[in-house]
N, C-alpha and C positions, 0 to 999 in steps of 0.2 A: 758051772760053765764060765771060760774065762772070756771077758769083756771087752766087744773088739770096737778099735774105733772106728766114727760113721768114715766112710769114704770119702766126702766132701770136706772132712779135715783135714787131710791129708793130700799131698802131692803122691807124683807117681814114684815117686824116693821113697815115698813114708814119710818126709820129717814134715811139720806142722805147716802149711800154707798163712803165709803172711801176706800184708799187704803191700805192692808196687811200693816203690821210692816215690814216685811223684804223688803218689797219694798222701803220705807218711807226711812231706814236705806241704803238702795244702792244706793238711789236718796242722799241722805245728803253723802254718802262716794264719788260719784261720781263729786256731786256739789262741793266737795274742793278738788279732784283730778284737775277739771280742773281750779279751781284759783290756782292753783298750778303751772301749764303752765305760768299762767301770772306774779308772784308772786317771782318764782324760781331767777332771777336775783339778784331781792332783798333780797332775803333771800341770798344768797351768798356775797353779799355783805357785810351783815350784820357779817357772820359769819367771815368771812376775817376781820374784822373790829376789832371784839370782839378778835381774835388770836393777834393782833398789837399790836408789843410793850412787847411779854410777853417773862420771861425771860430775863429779864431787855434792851431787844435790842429795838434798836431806833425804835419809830412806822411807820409805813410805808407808810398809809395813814393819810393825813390831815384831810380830808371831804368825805363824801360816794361819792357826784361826784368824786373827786380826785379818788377814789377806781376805780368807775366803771371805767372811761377813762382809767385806767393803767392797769386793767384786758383785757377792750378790744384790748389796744393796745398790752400787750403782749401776749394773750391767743386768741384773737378772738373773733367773734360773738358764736360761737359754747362754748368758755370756760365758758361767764356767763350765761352755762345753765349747767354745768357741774355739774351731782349729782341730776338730774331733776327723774329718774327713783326711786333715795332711796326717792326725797319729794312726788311723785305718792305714796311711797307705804307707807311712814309716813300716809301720808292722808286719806290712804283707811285704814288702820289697828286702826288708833287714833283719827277717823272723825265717822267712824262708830262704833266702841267701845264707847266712849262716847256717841253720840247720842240713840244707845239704851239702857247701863245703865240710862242715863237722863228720857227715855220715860215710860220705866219699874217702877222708882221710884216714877216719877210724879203718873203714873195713882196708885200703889201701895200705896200714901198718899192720892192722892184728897176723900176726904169725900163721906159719902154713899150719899150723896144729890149732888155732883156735886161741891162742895164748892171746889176750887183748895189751895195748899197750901198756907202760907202766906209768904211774904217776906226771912225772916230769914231761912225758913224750906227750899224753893227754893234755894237760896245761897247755902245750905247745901246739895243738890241735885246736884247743878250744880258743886261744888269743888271736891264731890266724883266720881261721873261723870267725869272729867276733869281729876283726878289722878287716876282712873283707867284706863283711855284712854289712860295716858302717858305711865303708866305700858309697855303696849298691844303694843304701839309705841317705845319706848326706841329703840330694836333692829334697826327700822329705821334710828331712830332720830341720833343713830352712827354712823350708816352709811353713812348716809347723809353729817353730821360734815366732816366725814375724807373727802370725794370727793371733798365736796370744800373746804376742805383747802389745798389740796393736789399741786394744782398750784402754791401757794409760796414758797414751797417747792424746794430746788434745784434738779435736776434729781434723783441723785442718792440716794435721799433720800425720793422718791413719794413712798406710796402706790401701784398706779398704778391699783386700782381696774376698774373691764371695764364695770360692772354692778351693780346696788344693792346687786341682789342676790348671785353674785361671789364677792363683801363684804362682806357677812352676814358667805358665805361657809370659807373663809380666813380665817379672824377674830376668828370664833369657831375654825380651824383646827389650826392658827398658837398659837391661845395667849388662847385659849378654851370658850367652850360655856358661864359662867358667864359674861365675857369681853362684850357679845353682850348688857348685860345689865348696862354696867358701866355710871356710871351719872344716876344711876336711880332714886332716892334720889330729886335729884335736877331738873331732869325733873319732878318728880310727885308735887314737891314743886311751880317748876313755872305754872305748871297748876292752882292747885291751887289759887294762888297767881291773876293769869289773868282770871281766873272766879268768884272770888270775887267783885275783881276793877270793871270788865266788868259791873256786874250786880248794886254794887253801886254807880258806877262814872255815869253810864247811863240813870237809875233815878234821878239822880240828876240834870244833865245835863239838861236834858229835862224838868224836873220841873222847872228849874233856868229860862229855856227859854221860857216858856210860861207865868211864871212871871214877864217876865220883858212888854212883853203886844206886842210886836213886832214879835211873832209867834202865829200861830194856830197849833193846833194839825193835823197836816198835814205833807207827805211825806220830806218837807223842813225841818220840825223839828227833826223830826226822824236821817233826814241826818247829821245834825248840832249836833244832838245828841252823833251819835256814833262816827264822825269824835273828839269830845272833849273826849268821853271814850276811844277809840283808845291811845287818846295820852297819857291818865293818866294810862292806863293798861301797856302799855309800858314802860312809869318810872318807875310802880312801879314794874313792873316785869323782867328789864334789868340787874338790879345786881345778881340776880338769875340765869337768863339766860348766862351770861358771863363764871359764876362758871360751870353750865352744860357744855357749848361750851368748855371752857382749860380743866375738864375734861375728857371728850369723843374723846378729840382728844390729849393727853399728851400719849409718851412712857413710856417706862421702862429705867429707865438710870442704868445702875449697879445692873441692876434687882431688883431696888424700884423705883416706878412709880413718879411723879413728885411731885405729890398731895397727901397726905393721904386720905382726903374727902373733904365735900366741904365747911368745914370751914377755 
């Protein structure tokens, strides 16, 4: 007897019942909220890193280990999480922003037959995608910035924000609302810039390694894949990102700001 499916899998079409788009979009902002939890260290790290040495002063740290041991020894387990609530709401505002421009455009180009875009048209999807995300994120992404840089900071010269959202309130009342958006430029540039890499270094990557005859197209390849696009999206998008980071986190010295832009 042939094997029919349950009813509740199915729409009244027949084809398989998926889940809403705004669902889709709260699962993908949720699902990098919480690599955010894991993640957060290091991203402070990083930012602390990228601040080192600017302004012609000696750099601080040597090696990202070097960083982390000297944050936790003098901030604590608590300090390299500091700024965890502005990368929550980076996440949710530039996670889910992107992914539904991306989902909207996809299904808005694929072909009356089903035909999905091709290569190039993709890229071009994912980059606007990716720079209107940053858009949408910017105000986080400041916020974010100052909290962890705020610990190398001598006292009297922290910030001292206590939440995201009482950074976002600050920042608009003391320096006004434009400031929220400062580095915008250069965040929408490194999005950009790391959805391009992503999508060609990862094809490649993968291709390279199923060519060489020592992988199948299986979970192990995929992993090997992205872990080689990871690293080339990162080169290529660290000098970008530096310029965002001194940026979004420079004052006003004499009331002209450190930077002009971010050339």
């Amino acid at each position: 007897m042939a094997a029919t499916a349950s009813p509740g899998a199915c729409g009244m079409n027949g084809k398989p019942r998926t889940s809403p788009k705004s669902i889709k979009f709260l699962f993908g902002g949720l699902a990098g909220m919480g690599a955010t939890v894991f993640v957060q260290p290091l991203d402070l790290v990083k930012n602390r890193m990228q601040l080192s040495g600017e302004g012609a002063k000696t750099r601080e740290y040597k090696t990202s280990f070097h960083a982390l041991t000297s944050i936790l020894r003098a901030e604590g387990l608590r300090g390299i999480y500091t700024g965890l609530s502005a990368g929550l709401l980076r996440q949710a505002t530039y996670t889910t922003t992107r992914l539904g421009i991306y989902t909207v455009l996809f299904e808005r180009l694929t072909g009356a037959d089903g035909t999905p875009p091709g290569f190039l048209l993709k890229a071009l999807i994912g980059m606007t995608a990716g720079a209107t995300g940053a858009f949408v994120g910017t105000p986080a992404e400041v916020a974010l910035i100052r909290m962890t840089a705020d610990g190398r900071l001598p006292a009297d010269q922290r910030r001292g924000y206590k939440n995201v959202f009482n950074a976002l309130i600050r920042i608009a009342r003391e320096e006004g609302v434009p400031t929220l958006w400062r580095g915008c430029i250069p965040t929408m540039a490194r999005a950009v810039v790391v959805n391009a890499a992503q999508l060609a270094s990862y094809s490649q990557s993968k291709q390279f390694l199923l060519d060489s005859g020592y992988f199948s197209d299986n979970i192990l390849c995929h992993f090997c894949a992205s872990m080689i696009s990871g690293l080339v999206t990162t080169a290529a998008s660290m000098p970008v990102d530096i310029v965002k980071t001194r940026i979004q986190n420079m004052r006003m010295i004499d009331g002209k700001p450190e930077y002009k832009n971010g050339l």
